[in-house]
C-alpha positions as CSV (number, residue, x, y, z in Angstrom):
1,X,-19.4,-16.2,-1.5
2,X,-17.7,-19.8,-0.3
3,X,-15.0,-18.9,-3.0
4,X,-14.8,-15.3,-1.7
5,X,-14.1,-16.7,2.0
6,X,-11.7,-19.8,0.8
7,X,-9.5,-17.3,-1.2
8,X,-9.3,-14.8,1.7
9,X,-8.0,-17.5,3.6
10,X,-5.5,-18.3,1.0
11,X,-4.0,-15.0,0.6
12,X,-3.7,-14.5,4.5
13,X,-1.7,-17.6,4.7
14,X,0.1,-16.2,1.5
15,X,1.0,-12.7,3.2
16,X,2.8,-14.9,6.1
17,X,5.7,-14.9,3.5
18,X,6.9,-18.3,2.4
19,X,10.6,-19.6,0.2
20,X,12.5,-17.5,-2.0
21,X,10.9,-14.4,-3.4
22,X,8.5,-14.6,-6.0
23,X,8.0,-18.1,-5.5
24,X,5.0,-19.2,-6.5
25,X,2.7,-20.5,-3.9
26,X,0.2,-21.5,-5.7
27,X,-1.7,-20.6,-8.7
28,X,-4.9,-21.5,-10.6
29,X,-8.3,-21.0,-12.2
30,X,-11.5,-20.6,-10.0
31,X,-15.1,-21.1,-11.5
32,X,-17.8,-19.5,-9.8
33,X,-21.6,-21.0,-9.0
34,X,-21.9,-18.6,-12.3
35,X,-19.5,-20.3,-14.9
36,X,-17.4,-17.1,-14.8
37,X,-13.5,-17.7,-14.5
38,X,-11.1,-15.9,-12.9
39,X,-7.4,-17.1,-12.8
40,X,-5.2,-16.5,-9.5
41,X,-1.5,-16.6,-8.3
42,X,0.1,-16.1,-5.4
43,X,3.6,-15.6,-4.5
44,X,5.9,-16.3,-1.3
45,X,8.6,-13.7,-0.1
46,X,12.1,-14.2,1.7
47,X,10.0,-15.1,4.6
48,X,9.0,-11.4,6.1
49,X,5.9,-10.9,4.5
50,X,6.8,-10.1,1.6
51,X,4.9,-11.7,-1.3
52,X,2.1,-10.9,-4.2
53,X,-1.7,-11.7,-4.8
54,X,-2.8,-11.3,-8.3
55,X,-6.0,-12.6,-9.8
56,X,-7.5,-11.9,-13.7
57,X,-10.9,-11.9,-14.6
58,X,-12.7,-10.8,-18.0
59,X,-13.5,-8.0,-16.4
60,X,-9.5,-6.8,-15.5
61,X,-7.1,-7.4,-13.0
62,X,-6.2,-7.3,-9.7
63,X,-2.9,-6.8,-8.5
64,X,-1.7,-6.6,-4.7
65,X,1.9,-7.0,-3.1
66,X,3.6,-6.8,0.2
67,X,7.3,-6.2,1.3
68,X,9.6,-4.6,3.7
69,X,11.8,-3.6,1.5
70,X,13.8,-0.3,1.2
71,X,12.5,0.1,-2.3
72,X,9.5,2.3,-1.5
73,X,7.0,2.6,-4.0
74,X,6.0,5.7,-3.7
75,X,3.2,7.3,-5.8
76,X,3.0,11.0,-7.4
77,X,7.0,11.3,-7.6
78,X,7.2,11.6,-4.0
79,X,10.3,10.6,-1.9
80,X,10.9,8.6,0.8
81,X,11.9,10.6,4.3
82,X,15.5,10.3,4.4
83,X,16.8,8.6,7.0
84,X,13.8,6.3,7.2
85,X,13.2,2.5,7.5
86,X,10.7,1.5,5.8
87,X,8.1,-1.0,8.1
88,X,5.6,-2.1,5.0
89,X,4.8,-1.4,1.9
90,X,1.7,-2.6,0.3
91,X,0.7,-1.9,-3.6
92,X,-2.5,-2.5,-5.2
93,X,-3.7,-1.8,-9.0
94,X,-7.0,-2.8,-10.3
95,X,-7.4,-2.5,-14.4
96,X,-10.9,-3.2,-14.6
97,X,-11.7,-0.3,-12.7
98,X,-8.4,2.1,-12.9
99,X,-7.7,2.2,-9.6
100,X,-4.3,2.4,-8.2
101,X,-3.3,2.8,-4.6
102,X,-1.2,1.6,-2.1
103,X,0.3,2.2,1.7
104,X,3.8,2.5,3.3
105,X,4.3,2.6,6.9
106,X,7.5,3.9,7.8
107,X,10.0,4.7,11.1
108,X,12.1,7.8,11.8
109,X,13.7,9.5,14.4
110,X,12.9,12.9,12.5
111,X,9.7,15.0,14.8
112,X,5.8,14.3,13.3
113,X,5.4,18.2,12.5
114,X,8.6,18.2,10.2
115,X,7.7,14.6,8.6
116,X,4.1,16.4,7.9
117,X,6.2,19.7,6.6
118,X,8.1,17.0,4.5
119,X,5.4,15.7,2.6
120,X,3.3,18.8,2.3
121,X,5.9,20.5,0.1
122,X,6.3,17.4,-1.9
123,X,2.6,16.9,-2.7
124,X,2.1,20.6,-3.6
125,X,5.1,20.4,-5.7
126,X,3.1,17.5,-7.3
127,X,0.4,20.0,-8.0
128,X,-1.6,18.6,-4.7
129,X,-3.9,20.7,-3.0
130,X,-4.1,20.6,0.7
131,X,-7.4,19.6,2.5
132,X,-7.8,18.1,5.9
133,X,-5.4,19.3,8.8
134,X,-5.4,18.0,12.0
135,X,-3.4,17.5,15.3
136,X,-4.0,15.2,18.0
137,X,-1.9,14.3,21.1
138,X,1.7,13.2,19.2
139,X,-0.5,12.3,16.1
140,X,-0.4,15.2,12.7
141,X,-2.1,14.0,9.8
142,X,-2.9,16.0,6.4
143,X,-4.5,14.7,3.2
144,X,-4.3,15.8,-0.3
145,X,-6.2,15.8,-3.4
146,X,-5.3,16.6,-7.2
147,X,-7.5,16.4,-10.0
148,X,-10.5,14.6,-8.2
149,X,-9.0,11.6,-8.7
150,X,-5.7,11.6,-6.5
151,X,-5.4,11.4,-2.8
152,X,-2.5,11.9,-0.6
153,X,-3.2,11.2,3.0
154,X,-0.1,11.2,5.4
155,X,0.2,10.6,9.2
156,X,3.1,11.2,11.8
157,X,2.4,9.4,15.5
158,X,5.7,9.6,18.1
159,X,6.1,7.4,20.7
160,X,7.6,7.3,24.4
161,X,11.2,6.6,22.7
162,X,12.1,9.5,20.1
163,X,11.0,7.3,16.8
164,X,8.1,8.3,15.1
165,X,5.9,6.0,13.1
166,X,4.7,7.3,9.8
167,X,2.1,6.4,7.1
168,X,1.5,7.3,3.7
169,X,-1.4,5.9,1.9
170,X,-2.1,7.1,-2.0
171,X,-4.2,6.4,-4.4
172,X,-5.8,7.3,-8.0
173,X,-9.0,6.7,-9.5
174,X,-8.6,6.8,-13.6
């Protein structure tokens, strides 16, 4: 647990961003109470966030990054809103267990019912079915599920000043 909380606090200072990107911060083997080994790196971004966590263990991998970049990852083929800037984008993949996932938070000046209308078509072109619908003040929301394993969940929120903030968190489950 003491190497659980130290390491939390090394990828939170990690996540502040750091030299060049992909610079490694820092990077090592920890040994639990146990004997069991796990080997970590993290990396440093151009200095807005944007950097990497990774750690490997006999048991698989972990894998988690962090940018603002306008390369969005997204998953399932989908595409980003055009005319959007993207506000974060955060990966993770997880070999041990198969799990793949990650969340992009996004800003347009496009209305939250057509950024919902947007996605929907994209994730039922993906062969997503549509669950959960809901509408709340300036807030729409759907999620999406394929094959019991995939999950699309996607929300729209407009503010006071036209822009509307959106968020798309994905994720599969081999």
């Amino acid at each position: 647990m003491k190497h659980f909380i130290a390491l939390v606090g090394v990828i939170g200072l990690a996540a502040c961003g750091g030299g060049k990107e992909d610079d490694e911060i820092i990077s090592g083997t920890i040994t639990d109470e146990n004997g069991e080994k796990a080997e970590i790196s993290i990396t440093g971004g151009d200095g807005d966030g944007d950097g990497g966590f990774s750690i490997k263990t006999k048991d698989g991998s972990f894998n988690l990054s962090a940018d603002t970049d306008g390369d969005a990852k997204l998953p399932f083929g989908l595409k980003l809103l055009p005319g959007s800037s993207i506000q974060s984008n955060v990966q993770m993949n997880q070999s041990g267990e198969g799990a793949n996932g990650g969340m992009i938070t996004f800003e347009s000046s496009v209305a939250p019912d057509k950024i919902v209308a947007y996605y929907k078509q994209q994730a039922t072109s993906a062969g997503f079915k549509i669950g959960t619908e809901l509408k709340s003040g300036e807030m729409i929301m759907f999620n999406a599920t394929r094959n019991e394993s995939d999950t699309i969940n996607v929300t729209a929120t407009a503010d006071d000043n036209g822009k509307t903030t959106g968020n798309i968190i994905a994720g599969s489950k081999k």
